[in-house]
C-alpha positions as CSV (number, residue, x, y, z in Angstrom):
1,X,86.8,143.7,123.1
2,X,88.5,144.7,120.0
3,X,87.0,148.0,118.4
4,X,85.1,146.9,115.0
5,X,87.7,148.8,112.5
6,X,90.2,146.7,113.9
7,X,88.0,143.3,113.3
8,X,87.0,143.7,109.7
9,X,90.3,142.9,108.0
10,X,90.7,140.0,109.3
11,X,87.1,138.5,109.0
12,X,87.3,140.0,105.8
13,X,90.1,137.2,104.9
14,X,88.5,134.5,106.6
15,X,85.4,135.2,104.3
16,X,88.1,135.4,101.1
17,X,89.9,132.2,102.1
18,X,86.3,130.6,103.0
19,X,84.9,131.6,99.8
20,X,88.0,130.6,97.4
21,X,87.8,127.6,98.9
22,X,84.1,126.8,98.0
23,X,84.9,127.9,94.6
24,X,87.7,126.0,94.1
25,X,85.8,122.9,95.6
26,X,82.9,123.6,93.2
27,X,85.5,124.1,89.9
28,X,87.0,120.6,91.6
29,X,83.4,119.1,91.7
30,X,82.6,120.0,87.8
31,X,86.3,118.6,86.8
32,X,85.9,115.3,88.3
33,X,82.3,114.8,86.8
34,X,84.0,115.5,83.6
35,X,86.5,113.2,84.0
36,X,84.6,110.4,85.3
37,X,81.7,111.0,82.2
38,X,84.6,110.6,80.0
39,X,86.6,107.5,81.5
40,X,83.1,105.5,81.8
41,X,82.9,106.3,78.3
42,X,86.2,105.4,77.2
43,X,85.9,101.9,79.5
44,X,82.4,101.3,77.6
45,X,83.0,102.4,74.2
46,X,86.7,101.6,73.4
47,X,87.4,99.0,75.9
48,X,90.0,101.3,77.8
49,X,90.7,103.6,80.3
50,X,91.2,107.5,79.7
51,X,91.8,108.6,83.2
52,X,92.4,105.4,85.2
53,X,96.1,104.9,84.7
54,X,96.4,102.6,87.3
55,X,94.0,100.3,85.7
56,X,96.2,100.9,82.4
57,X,99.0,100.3,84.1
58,X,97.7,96.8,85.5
59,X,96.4,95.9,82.3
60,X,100.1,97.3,80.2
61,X,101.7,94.6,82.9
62,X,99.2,91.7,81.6
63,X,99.7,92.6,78.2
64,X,103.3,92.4,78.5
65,X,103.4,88.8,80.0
66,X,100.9,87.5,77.6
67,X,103.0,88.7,74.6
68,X,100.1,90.8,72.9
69,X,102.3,93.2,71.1
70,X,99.0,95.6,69.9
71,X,97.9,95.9,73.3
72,X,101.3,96.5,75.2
73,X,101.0,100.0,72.1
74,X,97.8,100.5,72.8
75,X,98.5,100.9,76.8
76,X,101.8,102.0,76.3
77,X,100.2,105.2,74.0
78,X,97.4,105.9,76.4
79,X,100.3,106.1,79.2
80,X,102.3,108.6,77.5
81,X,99.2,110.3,76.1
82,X,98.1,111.0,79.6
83,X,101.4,111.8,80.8
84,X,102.3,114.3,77.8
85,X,98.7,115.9,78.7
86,X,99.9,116.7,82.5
87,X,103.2,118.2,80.6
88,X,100.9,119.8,78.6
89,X,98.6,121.2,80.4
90,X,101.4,122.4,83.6
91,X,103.4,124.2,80.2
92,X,100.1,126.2,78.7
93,X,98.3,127.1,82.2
94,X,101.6,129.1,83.2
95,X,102.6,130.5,79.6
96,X,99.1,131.7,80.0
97,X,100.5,133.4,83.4
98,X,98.1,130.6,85.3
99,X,94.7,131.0,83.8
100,X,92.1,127.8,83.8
101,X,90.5,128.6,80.4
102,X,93.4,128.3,78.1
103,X,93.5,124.7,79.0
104,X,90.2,124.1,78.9
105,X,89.8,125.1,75.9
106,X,92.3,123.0,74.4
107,X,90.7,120.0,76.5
108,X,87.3,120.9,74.9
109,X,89.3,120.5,71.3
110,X,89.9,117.5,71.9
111,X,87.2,115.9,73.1
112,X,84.8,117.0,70.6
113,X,87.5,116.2,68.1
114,X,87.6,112.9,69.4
115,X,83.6,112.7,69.5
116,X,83.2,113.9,66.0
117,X,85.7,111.6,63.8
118,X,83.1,110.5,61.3
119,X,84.7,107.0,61.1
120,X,86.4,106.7,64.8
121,X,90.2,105.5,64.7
122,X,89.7,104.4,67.8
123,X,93.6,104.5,69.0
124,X,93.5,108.3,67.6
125,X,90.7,108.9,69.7
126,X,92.4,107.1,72.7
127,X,95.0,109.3,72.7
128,X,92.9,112.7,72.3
129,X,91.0,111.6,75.0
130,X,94.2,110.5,77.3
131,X,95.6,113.5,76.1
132,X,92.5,116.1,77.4
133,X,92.4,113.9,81.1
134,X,96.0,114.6,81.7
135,X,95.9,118.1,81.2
136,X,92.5,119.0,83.0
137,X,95.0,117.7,86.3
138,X,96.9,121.5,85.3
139,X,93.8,123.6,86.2
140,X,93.4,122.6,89.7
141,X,96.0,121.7,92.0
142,X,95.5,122.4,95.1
143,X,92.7,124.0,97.3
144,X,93.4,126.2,99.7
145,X,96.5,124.2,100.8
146,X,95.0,120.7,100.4
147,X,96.0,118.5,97.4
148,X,93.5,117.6,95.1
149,X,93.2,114.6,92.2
150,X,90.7,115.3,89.6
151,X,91.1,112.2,87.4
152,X,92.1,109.4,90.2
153,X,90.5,109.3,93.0
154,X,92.8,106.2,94.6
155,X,94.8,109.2,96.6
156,X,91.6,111.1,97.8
157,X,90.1,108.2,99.3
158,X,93.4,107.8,101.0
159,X,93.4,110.5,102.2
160,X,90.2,110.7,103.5
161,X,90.9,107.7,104.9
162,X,93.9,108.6,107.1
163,X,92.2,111.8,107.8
164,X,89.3,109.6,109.5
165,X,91.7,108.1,111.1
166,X,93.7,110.6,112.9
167,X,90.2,112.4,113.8
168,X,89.2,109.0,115.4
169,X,92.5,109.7,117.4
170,X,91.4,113.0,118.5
171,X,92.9,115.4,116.1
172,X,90.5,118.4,115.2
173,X,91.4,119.4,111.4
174,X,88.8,118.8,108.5
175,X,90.2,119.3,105.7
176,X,90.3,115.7,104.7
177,X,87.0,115.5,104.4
178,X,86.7,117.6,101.0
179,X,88.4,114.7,99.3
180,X,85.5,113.5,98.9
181,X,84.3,115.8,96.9
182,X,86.1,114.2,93.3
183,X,85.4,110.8,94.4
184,X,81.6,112.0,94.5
185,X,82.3,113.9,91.4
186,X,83.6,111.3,89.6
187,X,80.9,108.9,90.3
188,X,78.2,111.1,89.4
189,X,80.0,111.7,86.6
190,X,80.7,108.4,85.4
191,X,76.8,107.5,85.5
192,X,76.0,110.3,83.5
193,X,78.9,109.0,81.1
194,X,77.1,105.4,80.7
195,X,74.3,106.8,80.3
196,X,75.3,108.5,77.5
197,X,77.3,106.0,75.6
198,X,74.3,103.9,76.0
199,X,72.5,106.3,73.8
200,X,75.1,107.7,71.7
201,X,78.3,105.1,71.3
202,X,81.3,107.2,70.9
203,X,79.4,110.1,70.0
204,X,79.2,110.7,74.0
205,X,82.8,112.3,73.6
206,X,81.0,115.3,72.1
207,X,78.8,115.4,76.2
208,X,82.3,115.5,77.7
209,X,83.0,118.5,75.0
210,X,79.9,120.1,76.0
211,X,80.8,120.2,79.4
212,X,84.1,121.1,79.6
213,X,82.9,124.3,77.8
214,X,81.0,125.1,80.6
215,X,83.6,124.8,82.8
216,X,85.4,127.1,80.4
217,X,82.9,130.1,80.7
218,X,82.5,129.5,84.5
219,X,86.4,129.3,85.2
220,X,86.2,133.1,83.1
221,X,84.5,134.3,86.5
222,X,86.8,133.1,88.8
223,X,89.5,135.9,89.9
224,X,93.0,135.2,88.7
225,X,94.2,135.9,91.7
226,X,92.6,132.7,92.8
227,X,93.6,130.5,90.0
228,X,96.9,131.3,90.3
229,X,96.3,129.5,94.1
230,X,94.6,126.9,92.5
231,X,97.6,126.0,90.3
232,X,100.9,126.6,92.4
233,X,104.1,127.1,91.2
């Protein structure tokens, strides 16, 4: 039997590596409810999606063959938007050497921005909202090794999936069944998001706002040294 000295650094980094993982998990819970709340009320008050490119995508496609030149912009603007957000948010996470609250911050800006125009350009809004999905993707990456979507959830359940799958076939590892915890996320968080644009129109933007900026002062107390795993190089 090993003497107890000799145990306690290494339990002492299983209990680390178990606990960044919860934490990451939970930071990945709060992200996804976020970004579902906002897409439902992007889908219900503008008519569009803010997180669900793949939808977008489908619809930019349909536009295209029916020849409806405002929509292929439209689509076309929310694409990019979302895209330039990722670029965005990848860019300002590691200029500020990996920290989560930079771009939350920025996310918060411009949601309540796009919640508080007093008379709603709603293509401006579109893009501030397309804009603050793509870059929440920056804050978490990755937990503990395992890939994580925060505003798509097409790849988690995929995942989960084949995880179920090879399990069924006898393999032992669980990690696949964390994925899903953003699916979960963002259907809890897309009811709370029609529930609110069901009360409050586009003013719901400002819920999303109000969230993210508790997501801000939570990610304050998570060590660096664990957001810089949760965002890779």
């Amino acid at each position: 039997m090993l003497p107890a000295a000799a145990a306690t650094p290494s339990s002492r980094r299983r209990r680390v590596h178990r606990l960044r993982g919860r934490v990451g998990l939970g930071l990945v819970a709060g992200l996804s409810v976020l970004a579902g709340m906002t897409d439902a009320i992007g889908l219900l008050a503008l008519g569009d999606f803010v997180s669900f490119m793949s939808g977008n995508t489908t619809r930019l496609a349909v536009a295209i063959n029916d020849v409806d030149g405002p929509m292929i912009l439209r689509l076309a603007g929310a694409l990019l938007g979302f895209v330039a957000g990722n670029t965005l948010g990848v860019v300002l996470a590691h200029k500020c050497r990996r920290r989560a609250w930079p771009v939350l911050l920025v996310v918060a800006v411009l949601l309540g921005f796009a919640g508080m125009l007093p008379a709603p350009d709603t293509s401006i809004l579109l893009l501030a909202a397309t804009l603050a999905m793509g870059m929440i993707n920056a804050v978490v990456e990755q937990v503990n090794g395992l890939p994580i979507g925060l505003t798509y959830v097409t790849g988690a359940l995929s995942r989960f999936g084949r995880g179920l799958g090879h399990w069924m076939l006898g393999a032992r590892r669980h990690g696949w069944r964390v994925q899903l915890v953003p699916w979960l996320g963002m259907l809890l968080g897309a009811a709370c998001g029609a529930w609110l644009q069901k009360h409050l129109g586009l003013q719901a933007m400002v819920g999303s706002c109000v969230l993210t900026c508790l997501l801000t002062l939570v990610s304050l107390f998570i060590p660096r040294a664990w957001q810089r795993r949760y965002m890779p190089r």
